[in-house]
GULODO-728395 format. One record per residue (C-alpha): x, y, z; residue number from 1. Coordinates in nm, 2 decimals, decimal comma, m for minus. Example, Ala and Ser with C-alpha at 12.3 -4.5 7.8 and 13.67 -1.06 7.14 Angstrom:
BEGIN
<xx->1,23	yy->m0,45	zz->0,78	num->1>
<xx->1,37	yy->m0,11	zz->0,71	num->2>
This chain:
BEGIN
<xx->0,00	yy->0,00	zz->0,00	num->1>
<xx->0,13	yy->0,36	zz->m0,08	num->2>
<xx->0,11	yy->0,63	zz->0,15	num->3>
<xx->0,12	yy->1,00	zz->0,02	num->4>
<xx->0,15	yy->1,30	zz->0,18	num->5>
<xx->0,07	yy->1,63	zz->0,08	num->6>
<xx->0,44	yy->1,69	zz->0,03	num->7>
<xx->0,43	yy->1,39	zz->m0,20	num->8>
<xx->0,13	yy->1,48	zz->m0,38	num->9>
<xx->0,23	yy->1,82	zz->m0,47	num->10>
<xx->0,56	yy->1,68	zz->m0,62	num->11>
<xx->0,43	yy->1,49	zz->m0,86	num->12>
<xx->0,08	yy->1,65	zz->m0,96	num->13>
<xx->0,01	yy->2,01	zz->m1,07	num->14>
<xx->m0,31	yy->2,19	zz->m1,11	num->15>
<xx->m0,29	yy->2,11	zz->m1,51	num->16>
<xx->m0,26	yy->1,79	zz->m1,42	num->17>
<xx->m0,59	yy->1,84	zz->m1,21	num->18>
<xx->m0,79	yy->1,98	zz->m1,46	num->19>
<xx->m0,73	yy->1,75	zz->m1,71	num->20>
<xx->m0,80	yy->1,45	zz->m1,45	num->21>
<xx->m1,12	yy->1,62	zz->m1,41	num->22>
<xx->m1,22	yy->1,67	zz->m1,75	num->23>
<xx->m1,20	yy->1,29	zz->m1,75	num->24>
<xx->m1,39	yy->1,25	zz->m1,50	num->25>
<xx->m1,65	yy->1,44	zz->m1,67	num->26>
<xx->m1,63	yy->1,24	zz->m1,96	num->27>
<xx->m1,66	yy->0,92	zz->m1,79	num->28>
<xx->m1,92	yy->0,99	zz->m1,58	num->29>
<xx->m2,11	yy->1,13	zz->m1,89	num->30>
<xx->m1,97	yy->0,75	zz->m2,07	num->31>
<xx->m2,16	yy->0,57	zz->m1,81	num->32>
<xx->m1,87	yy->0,41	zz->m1,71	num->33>
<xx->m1,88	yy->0,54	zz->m1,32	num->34>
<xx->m2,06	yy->0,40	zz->m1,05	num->35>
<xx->m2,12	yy->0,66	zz->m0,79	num->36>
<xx->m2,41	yy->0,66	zz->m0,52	num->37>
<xx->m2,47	yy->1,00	zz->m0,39	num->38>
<xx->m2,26	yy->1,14	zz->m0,13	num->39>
<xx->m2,38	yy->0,98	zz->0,25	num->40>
<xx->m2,37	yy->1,31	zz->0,48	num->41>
<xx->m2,36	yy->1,26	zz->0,90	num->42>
<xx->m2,42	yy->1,52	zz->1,12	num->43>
<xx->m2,25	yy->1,51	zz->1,44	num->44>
<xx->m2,42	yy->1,49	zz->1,81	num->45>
<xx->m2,43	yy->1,86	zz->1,85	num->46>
<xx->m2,48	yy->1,95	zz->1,48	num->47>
<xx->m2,15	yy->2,13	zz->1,45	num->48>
<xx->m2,00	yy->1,95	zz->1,20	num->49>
<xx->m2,08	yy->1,70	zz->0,95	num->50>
<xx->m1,89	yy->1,36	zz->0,81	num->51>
<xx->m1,96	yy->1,26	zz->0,45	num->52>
<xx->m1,86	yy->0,94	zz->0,27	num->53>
<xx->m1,81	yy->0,95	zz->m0,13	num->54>
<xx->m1,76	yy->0,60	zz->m0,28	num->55>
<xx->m1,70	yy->0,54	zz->m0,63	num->56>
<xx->m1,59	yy->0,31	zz->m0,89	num->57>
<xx->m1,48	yy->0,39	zz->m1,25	num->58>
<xx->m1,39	yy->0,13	zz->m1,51	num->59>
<xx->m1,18	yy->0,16	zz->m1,86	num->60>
<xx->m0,85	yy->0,19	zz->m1,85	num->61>
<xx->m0,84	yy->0,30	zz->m1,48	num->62>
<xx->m1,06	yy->0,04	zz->m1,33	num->63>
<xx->m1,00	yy->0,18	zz->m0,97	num->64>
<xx->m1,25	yy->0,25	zz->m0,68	num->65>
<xx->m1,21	yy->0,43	zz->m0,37	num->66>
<xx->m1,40	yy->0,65	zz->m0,05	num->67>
<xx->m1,31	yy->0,96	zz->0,02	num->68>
<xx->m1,37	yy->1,06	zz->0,40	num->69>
<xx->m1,44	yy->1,42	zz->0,40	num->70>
<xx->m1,54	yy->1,64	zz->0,68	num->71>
<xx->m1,66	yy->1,97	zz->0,75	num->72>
<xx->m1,65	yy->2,14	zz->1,05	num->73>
<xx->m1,63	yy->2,52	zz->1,03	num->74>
<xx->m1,51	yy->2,54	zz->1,46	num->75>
<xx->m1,18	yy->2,39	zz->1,34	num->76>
<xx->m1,09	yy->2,71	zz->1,20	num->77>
<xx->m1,02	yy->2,92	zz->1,53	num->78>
<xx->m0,87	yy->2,58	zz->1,66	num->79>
<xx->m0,57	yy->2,61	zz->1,35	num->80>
<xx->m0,72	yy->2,27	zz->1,18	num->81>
<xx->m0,84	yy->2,25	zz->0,82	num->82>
<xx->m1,21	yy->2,33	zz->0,80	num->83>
<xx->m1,29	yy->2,08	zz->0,53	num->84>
<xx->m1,05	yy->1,74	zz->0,61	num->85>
<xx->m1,03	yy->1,43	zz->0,40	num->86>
<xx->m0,85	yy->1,13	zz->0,37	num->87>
<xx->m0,88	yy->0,90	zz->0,04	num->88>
<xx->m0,85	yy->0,55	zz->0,00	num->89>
<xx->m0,80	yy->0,42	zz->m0,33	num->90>
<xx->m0,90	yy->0,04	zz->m0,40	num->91>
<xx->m0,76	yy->m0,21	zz->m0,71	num->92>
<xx->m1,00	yy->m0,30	zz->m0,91	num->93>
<xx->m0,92	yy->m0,64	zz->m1,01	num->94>
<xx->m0,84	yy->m0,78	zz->m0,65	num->95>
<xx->m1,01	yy->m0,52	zz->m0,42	num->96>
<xx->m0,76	yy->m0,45	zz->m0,19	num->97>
<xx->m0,66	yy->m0,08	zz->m0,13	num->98>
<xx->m0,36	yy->0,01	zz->m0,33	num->99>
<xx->m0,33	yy->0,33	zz->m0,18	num->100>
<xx->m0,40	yy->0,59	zz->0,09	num->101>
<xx->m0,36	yy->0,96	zz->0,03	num->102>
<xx->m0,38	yy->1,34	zz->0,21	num->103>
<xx->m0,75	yy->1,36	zz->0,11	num->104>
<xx->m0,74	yy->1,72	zz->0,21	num->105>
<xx->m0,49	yy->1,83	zz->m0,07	num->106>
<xx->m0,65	yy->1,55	zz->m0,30	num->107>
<xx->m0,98	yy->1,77	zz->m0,20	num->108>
<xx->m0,83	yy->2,14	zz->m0,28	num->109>
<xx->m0,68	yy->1,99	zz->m0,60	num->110>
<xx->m0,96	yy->1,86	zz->m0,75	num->111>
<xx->m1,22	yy->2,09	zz->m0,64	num->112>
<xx->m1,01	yy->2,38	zz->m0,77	num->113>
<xx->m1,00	yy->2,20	zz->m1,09	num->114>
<xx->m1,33	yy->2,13	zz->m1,17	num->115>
<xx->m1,35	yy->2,54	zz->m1,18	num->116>
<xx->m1,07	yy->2,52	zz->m1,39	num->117>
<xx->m1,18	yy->2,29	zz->m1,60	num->118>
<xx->m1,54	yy->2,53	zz->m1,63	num->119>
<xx->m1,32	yy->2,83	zz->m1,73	num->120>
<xx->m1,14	yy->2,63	zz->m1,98	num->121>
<xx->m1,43	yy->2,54	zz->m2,14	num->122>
<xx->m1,72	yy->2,82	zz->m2,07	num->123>
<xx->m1,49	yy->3,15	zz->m2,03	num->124>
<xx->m1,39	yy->3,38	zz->m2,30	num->125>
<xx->m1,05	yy->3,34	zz->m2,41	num->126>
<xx->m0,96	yy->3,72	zz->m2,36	num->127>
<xx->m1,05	yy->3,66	zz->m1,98	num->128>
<xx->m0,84	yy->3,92	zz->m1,84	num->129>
<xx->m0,98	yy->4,00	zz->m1,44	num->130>
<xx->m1,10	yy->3,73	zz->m1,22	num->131>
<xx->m1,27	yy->3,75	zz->m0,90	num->132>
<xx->m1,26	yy->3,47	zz->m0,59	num->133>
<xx->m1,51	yy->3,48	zz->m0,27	num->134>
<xx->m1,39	yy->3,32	zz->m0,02	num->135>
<xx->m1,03	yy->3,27	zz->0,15	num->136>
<xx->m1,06	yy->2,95	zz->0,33	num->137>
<xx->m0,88	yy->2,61	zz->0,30	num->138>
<xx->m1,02	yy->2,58	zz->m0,05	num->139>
<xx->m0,91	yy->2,91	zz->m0,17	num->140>
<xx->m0,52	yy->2,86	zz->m0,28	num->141>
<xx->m0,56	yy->2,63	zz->m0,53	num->142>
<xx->m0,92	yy->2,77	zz->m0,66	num->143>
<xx->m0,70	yy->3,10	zz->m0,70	num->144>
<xx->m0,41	yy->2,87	zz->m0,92	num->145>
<xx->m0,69	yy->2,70	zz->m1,10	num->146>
<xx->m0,81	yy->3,06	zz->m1,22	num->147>
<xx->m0,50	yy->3,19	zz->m1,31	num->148>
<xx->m0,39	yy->2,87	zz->m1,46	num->149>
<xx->m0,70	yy->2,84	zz->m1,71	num->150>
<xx->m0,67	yy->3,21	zz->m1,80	num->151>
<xx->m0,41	yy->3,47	zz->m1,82	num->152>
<xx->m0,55	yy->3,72	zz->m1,56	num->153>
<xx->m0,40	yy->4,04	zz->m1,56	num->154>
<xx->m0,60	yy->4,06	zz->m1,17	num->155>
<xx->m0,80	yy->3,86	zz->m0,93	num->156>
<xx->m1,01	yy->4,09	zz->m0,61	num->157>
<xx->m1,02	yy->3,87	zz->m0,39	num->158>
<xx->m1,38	yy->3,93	zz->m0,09	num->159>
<xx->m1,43	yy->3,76	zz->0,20	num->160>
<xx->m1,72	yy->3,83	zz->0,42	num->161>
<xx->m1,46	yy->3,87	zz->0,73	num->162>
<xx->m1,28	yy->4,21	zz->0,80	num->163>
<xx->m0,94	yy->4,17	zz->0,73	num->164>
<xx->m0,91	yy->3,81	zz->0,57	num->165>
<xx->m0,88	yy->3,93	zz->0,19	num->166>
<xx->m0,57	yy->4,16	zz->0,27	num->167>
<xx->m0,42	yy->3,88	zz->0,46	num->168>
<xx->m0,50	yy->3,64	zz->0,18	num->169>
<xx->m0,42	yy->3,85	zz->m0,10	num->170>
<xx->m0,07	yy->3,92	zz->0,12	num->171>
<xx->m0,06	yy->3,53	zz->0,14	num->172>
<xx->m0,06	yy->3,46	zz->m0,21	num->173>
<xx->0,14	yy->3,73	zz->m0,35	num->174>
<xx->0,45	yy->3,49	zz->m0,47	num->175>
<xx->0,22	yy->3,22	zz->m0,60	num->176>
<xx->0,05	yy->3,54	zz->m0,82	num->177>
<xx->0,34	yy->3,65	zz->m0,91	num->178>
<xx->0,44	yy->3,35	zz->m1,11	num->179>
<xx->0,16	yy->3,39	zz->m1,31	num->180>
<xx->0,20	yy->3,77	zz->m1,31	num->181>
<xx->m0,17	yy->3,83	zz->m1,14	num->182>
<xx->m0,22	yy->4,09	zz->m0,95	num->183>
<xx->m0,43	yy->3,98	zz->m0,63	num->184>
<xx->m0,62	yy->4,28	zz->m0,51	num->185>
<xx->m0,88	yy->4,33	zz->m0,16	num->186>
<xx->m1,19	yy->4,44	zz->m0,21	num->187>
<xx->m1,40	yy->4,58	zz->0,05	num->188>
<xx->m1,74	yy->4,48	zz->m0,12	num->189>
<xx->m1,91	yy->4,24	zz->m0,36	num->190>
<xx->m1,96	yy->4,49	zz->m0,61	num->191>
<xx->m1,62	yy->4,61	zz->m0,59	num->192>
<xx->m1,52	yy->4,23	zz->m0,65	num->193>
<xx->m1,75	yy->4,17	zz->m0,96	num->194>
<xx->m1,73	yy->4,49	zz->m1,15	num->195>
<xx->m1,59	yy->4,48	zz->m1,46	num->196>
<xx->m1,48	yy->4,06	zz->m1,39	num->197>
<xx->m1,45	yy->3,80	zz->m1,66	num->198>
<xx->m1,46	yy->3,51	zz->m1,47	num->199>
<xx->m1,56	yy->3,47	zz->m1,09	num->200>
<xx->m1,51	yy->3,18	zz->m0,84	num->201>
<xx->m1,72	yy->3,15	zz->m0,56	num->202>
<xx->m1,64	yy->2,91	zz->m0,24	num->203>
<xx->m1,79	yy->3,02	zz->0,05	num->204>
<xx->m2,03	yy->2,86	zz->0,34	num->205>
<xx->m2,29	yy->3,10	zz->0,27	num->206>
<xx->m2,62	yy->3,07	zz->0,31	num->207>
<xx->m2,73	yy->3,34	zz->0,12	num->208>
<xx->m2,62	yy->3,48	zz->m0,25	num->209>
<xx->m2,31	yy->3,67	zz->m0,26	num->210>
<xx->m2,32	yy->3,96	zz->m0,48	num->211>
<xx->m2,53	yy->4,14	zz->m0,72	num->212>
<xx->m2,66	yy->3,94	zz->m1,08	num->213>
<xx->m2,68	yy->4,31	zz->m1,17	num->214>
<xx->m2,31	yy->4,41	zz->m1,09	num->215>
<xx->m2,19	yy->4,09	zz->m1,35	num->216>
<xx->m2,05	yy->4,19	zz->m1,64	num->217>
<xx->m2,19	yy->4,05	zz->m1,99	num->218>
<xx->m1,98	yy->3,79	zz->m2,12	num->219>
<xx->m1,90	yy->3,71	zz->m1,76	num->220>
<xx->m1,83	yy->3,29	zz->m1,68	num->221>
<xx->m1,94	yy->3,21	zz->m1,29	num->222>
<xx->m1,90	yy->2,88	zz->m1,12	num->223>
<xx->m2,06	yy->2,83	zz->m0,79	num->224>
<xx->m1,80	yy->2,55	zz->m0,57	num->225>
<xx->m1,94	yy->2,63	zz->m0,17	num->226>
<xx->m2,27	yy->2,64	zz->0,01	num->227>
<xx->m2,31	yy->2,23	zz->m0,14	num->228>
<xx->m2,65	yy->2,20	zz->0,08	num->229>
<xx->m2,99	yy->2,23	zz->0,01	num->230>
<xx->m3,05	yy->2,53	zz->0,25	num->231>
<xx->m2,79	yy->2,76	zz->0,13	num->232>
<xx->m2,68	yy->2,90	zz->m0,21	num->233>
<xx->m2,39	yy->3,16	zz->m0,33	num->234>
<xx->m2,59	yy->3,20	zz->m0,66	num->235>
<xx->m2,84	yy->3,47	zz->m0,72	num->236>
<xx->m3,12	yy->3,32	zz->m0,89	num->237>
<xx->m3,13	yy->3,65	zz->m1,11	num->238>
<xx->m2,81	yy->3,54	zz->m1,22	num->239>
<xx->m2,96	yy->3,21	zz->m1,33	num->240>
<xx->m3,24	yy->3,37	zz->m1,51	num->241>
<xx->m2,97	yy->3,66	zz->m1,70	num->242>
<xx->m2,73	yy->3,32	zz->m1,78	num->243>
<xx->m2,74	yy->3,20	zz->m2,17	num->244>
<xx->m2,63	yy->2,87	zz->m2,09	num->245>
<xx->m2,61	yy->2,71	zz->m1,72	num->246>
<xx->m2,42	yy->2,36	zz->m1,67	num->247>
<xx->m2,36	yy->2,16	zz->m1,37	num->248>
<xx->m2,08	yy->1,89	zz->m1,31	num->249>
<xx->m2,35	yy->1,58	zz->m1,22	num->250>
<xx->m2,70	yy->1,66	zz->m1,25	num->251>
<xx->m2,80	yy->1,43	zz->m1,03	num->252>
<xx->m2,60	yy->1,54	zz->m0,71	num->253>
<xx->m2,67	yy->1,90	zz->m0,81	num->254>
<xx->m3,05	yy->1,88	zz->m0,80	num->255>
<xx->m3,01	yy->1,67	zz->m0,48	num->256>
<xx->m2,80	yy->1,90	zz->m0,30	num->257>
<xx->m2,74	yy->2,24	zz->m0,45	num->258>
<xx->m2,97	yy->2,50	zz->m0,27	num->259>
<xx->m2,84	yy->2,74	zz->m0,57	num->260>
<xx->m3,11	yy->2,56	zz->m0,78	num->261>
<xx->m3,34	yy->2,34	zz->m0,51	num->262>
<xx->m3,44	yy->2,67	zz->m0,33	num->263>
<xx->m3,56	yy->2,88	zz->m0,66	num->264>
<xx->m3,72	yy->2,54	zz->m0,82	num->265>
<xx->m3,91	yy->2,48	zz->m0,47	num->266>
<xx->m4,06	yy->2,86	zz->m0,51	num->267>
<xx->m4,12	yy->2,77	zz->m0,93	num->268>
<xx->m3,88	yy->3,03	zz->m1,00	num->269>
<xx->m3,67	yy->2,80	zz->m1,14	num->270>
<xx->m3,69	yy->2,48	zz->m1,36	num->271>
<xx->m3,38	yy->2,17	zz->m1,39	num->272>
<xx->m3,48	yy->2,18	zz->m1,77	num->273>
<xx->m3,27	yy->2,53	zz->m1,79	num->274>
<xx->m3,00	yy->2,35	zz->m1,71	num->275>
<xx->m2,81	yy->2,33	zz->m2,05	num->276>
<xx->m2,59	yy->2,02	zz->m1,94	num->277>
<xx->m2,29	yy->1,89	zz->m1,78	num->278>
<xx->m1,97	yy->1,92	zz->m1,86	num->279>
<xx->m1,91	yy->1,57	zz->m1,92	num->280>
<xx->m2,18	yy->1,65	zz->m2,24	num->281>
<xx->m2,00	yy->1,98	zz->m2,31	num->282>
<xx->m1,65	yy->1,82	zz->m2,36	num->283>
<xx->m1,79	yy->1,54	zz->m2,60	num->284>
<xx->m2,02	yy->1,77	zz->m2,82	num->285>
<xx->m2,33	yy->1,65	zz->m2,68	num->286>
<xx->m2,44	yy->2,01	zz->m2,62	num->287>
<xx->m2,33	yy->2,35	zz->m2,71	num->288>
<xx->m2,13	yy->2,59	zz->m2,48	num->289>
<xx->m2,07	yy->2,97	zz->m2,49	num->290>
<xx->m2,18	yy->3,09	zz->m2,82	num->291>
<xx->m2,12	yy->3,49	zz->m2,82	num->292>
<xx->m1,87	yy->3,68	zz->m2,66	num->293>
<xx->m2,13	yy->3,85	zz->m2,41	num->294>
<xx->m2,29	yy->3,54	zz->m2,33	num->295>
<xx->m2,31	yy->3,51	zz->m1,93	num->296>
<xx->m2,23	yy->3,12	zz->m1,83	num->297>
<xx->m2,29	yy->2,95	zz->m1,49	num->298>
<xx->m2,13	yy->2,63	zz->m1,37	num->299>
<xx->m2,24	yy->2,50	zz->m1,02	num->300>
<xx->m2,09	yy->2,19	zz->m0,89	num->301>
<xx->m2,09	yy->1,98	zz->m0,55	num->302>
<xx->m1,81	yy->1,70	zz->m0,66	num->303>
<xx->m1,89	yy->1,36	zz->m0,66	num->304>
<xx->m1,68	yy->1,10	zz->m0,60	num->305>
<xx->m1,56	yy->1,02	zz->m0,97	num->306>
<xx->m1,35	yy->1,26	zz->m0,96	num->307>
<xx->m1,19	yy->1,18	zz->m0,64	num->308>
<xx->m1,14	yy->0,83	zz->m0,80	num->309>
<xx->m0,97	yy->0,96	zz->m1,11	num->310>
<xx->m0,77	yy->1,24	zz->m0,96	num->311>
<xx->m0,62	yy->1,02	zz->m0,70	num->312>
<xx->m0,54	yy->0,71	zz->m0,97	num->313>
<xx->m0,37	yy->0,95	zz->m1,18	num->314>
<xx->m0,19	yy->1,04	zz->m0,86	num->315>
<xx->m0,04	yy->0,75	zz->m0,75	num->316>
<xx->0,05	yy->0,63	zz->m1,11	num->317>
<xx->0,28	yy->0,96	zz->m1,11	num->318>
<xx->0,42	yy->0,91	zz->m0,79	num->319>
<xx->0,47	yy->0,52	zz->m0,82	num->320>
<xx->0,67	yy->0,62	zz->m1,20	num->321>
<xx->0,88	yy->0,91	zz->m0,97	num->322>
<xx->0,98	yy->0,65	zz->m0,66	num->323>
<xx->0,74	yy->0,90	zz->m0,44	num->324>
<xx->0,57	yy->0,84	zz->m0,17	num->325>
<xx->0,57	yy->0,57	zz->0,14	num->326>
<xx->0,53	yy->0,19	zz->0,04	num->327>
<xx->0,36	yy->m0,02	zz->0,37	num->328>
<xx->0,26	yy->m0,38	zz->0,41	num->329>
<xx->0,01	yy->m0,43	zz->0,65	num->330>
């Protein structure tokens, strides 16, 4: 069994390796050639956090399963502990025995900032020149590296709801901008984050939307990563109804658990037919993407376990080729 750390992962496995992973992920799932049961979600005894299971197998060349055990518990932050941990457990497919165990946290951050990567890649205009992130939590590095690494941003603003944590994050990230020649820059509002953006992240805990569908910018791409419950949304559901095209990574887990869509269809405000596709249809032509330069494009996703799966295979095939990593027997 092999044993990888963050360290190890990070050596072998960039966030252009991510998004690609992803984009086959999408495909696959799309192929019918994943099995993945919606995500099982435990609340703790005093409701303060919650422990999810995400099981998965995909078949083809990879023929791999695997759980991912991911948390989240938002008290961990004043106690210095990731808010969101994970471990992964990947599983052969021919014998069943676990081949592998990795940092499910990174594994997390990677491929979560990668499926927005992989929506700007395909949605946003090519020109994209300003992004925008909400949020500066645990997720919010490598959502920042997946922006700048599907686009050539001139600058990100960068809002958090919580006095002071964009300057400290945009202070944070400086070097890692600075490789891609980004400009990270605070901003004290939501409009002040949005106006005039390209291409906007979102990955927050809100329970409520977090800026104005009026202060987006036509030919703006959006993709909505937090709030993954029924009872909360990032998302305006103006911005839904102004969108020319609106895709989701898995249909399925959206409309199960996405309150960016469940809370407008459960007024009739909104309807799962608007939904243009997923991105596993996108990639193979099944349905059409952006088609004008002002078109405004949404992409909400809640992850599902395929890409965990595919993500972490591609993983440990890198870091078995590079000697990395800790080999056990048990």
């Amino acid at each position: 069994m092999l044993i990888l750390t963050r360290k190890d992962i990070l050596q072998v496995f960039s966030m252009r390796d991510a998004i690609e992973a992803d984009k086959e992920a999408f495909v696959l799932h799309t192929q019918g050639k994943a099995a993945v049961p919606l995500r099982i979600n435990l609340d703790n005894e005093a409701k303060s956090g919650q422990i999810m299971f995400m099981p998965a197998y995909v078949g083809g060349r990879l023929n791999a399963g695997g759980v991912k055990m991911v948390s989240c518990f938002l008290g961990n932050r004043e106690k210095r502990l990731p808010v969101i941990p994970a471990t992964m457990a990947v599983i052969d497919g021919t014998t069943g025995l676990v081949s592998a165990i990795l940092d499910g946290t990174t594994l997390t951050q990677l491929r979560t900032a990668a499926i927005a990567g992989a929506a700007a890649d395909l949605l946003a205009n090519a020109d994209a020149a300003r992004g925008a992130l909400f949020g500066t939590g645990g997720q919010a590095p490598a959502q920042l590296e997946a922006l700048m690494t599907a686009r050539r941003l001139k600058e990100v603003r960068v809002y958090d709801a919580l006095d002071g944590r964009a300057k400290d994050f945009a202070a944070q990230m400086k070097p890692l901008a600075d490789k891609f020649g980004t400009e990270l820059v605070p901003a004290e509002t939501p409009k002040e984050a949005v106006i005039g953006a390209d291409v906007i992240t979102t990955v927050t805990t809100a329970a409520e939307p977090v800026f104005d569908a009026a202060d987006i910018k036509p030919g703006c791409h959006i993709t909505g990563v937090g709030s993954y419950t029924p009872d909360k949304r990032e998302l305006p559901l103006e911005l839904l109804r102004r969108a020319s095209r609106v895709f989701v990574d898995n249909r399925e887990a959206v409309l199960a658990e996405a309150g960016d869509f469940i809370i407008p269809m459960k007024q009739g405000l909104f309807s799962k037919d608007e939904i243009a596709g997923e991105l596993g249809e996108l990639i193979l032509g099944r349905v059409e993407g952006r088609v004008g330069h002002d078109d405004v494009t949404v992409m909400k996703t809640v992850g599902f376990a395929t890409l965990d799966v595919v993500a972490a295979a591609e993983i440990v095939g890198k870091a078995r080729g590079a000697g990395v990593g800790t080999e056990i027997d048990l």
